[in-house]
N, CA and C of each residue as an Amber inpcrd file, in Angstrom:
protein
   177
   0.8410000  -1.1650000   0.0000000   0.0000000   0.0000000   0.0000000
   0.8930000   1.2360000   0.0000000   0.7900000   1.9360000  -0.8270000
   0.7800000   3.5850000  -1.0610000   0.1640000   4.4440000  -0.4870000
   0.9440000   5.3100000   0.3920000   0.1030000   6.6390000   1.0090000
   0.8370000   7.9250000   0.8450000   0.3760000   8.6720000   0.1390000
   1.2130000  10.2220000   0.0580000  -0.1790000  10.8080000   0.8040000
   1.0020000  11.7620000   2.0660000   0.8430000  12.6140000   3.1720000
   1.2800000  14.1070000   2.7520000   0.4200000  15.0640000   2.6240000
   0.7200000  16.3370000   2.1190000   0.2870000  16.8610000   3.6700000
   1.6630000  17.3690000   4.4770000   1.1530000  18.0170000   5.9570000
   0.9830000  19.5380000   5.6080000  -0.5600000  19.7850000   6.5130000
  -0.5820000  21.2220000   6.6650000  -0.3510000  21.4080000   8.6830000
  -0.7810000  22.5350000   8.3280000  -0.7740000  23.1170000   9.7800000
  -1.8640000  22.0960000  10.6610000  -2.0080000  21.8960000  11.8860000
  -2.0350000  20.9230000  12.4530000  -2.4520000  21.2130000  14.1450000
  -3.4020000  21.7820000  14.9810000  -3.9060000  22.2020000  16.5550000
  -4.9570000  21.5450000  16.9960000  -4.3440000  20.6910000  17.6590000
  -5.0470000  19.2150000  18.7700000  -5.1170000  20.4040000  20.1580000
  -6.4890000  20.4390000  20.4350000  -7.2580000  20.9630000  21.3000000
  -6.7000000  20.0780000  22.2920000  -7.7140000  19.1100000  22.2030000
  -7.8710000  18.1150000  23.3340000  -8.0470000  16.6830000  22.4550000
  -7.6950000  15.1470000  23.3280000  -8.6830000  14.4850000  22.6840000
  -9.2040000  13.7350000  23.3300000 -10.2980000  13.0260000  23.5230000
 -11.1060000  12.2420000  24.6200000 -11.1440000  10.4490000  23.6160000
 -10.4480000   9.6190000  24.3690000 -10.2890000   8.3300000  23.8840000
 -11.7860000   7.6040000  25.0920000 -12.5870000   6.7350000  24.3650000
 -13.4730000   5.5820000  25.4480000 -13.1970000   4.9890000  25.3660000
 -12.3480000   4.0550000  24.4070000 -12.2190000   2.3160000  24.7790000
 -10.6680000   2.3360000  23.5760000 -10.3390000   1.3200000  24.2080000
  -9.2260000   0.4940000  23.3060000  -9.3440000  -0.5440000  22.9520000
  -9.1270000  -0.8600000  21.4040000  -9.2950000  -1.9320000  20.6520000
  -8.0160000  -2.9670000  20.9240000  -7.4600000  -4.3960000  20.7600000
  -6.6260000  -4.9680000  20.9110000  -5.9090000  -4.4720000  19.9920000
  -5.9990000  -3.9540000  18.8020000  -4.6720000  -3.5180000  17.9850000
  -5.3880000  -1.6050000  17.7010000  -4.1760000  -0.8820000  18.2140000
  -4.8230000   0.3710000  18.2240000  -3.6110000   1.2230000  18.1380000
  -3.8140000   2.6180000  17.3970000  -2.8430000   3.6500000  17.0070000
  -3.6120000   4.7090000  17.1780000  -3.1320000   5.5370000  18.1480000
  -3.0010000   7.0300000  18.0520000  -1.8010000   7.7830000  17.8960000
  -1.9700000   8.5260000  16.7810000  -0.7280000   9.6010000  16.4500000
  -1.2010000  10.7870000  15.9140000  -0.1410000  12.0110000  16.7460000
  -0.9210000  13.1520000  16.8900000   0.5270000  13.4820000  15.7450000
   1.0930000  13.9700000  15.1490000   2.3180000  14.7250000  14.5770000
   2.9280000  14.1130000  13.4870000   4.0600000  14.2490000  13.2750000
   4.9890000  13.4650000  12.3060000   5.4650000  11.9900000  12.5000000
   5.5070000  11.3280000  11.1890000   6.0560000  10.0060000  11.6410000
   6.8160000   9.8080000  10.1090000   7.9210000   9.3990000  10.0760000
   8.3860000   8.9840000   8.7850000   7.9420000   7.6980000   8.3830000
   8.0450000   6.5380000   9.5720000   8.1320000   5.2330000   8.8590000
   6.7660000   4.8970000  10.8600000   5.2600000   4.3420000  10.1610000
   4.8600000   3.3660000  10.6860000   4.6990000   2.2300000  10.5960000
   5.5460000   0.5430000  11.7010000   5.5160000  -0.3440000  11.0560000
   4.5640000  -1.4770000  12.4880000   3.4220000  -1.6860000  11.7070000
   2.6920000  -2.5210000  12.6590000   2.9670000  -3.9220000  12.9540000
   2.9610000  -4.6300000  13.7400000   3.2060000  -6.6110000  13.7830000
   2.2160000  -6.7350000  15.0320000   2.2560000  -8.0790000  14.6850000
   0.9500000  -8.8040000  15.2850000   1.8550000 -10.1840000  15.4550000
   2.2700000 -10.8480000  16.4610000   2.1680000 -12.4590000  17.0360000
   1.1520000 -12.6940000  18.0810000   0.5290000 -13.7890000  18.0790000
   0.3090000 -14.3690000  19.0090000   0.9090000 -15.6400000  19.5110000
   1.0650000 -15.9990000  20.7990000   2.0020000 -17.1030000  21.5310000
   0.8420000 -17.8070000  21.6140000  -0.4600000 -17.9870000  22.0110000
  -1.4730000 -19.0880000  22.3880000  -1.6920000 -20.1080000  21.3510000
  -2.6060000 -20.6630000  21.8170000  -3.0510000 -21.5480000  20.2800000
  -4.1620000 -20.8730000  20.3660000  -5.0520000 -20.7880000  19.3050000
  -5.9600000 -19.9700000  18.5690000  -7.9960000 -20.4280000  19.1910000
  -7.6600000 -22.0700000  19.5050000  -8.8990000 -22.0940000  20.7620000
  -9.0860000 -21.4100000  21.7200000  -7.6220000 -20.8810000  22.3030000
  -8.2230000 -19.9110000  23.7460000  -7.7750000 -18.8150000  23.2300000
  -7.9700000 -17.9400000  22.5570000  -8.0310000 -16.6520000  22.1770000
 -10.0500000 -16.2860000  22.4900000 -10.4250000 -14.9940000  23.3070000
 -11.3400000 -14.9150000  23.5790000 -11.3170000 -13.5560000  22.6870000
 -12.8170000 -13.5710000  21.9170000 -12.9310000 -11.9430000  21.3820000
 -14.1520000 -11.2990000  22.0370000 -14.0960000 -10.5340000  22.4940000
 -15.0260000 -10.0690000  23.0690000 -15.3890000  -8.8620000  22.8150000
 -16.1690000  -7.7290000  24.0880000 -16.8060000  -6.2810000  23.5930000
 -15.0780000  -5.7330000  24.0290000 -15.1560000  -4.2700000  23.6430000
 -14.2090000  -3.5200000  23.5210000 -14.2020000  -3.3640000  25.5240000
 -13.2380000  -2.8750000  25.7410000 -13.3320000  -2.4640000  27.5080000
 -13.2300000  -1.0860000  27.5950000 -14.4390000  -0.6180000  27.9570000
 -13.8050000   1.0050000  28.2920000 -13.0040000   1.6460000  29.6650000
 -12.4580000   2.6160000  29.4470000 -11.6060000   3.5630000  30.0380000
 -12.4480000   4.0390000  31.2130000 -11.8770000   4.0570000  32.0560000
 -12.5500000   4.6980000  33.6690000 -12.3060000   6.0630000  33.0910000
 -13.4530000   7.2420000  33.3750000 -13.4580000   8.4320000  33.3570000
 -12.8860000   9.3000000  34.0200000 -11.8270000  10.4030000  33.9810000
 -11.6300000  11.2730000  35.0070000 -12.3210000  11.9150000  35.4400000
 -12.0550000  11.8310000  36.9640000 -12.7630000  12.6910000  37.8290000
 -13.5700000  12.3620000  38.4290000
């Protein structure tokens, strides 16, 4: 896959995340090179998929 990135100007307020997925990326800025991997060590019967888990709220 091919991706051309033309950066402009760029002002992250804030950001409010609820849940995390088992494979997940947040990136706020520059990156030259992103490189993702995935192993798993189990055997593939006890892998459980389930709902997403959310984040305890501040405050």
């Amino acid at each position: 896959m091919n991706l051309q990135v033309i950066n402009r100007e760029l002002s992250v307020g804030s950001i409010d995340i609820a849940g995390v997925a088992s494979s997940s990326l947040v990136l706020i800025g520059d990156a030259d090179i992103i490189q993702l991997t995935s192993a798993f060590d189990t055997p593939p019967e006890s892998l459980i998929i389930g709902p997403f888990v959310p984040l305890t709220p501040k405050g």
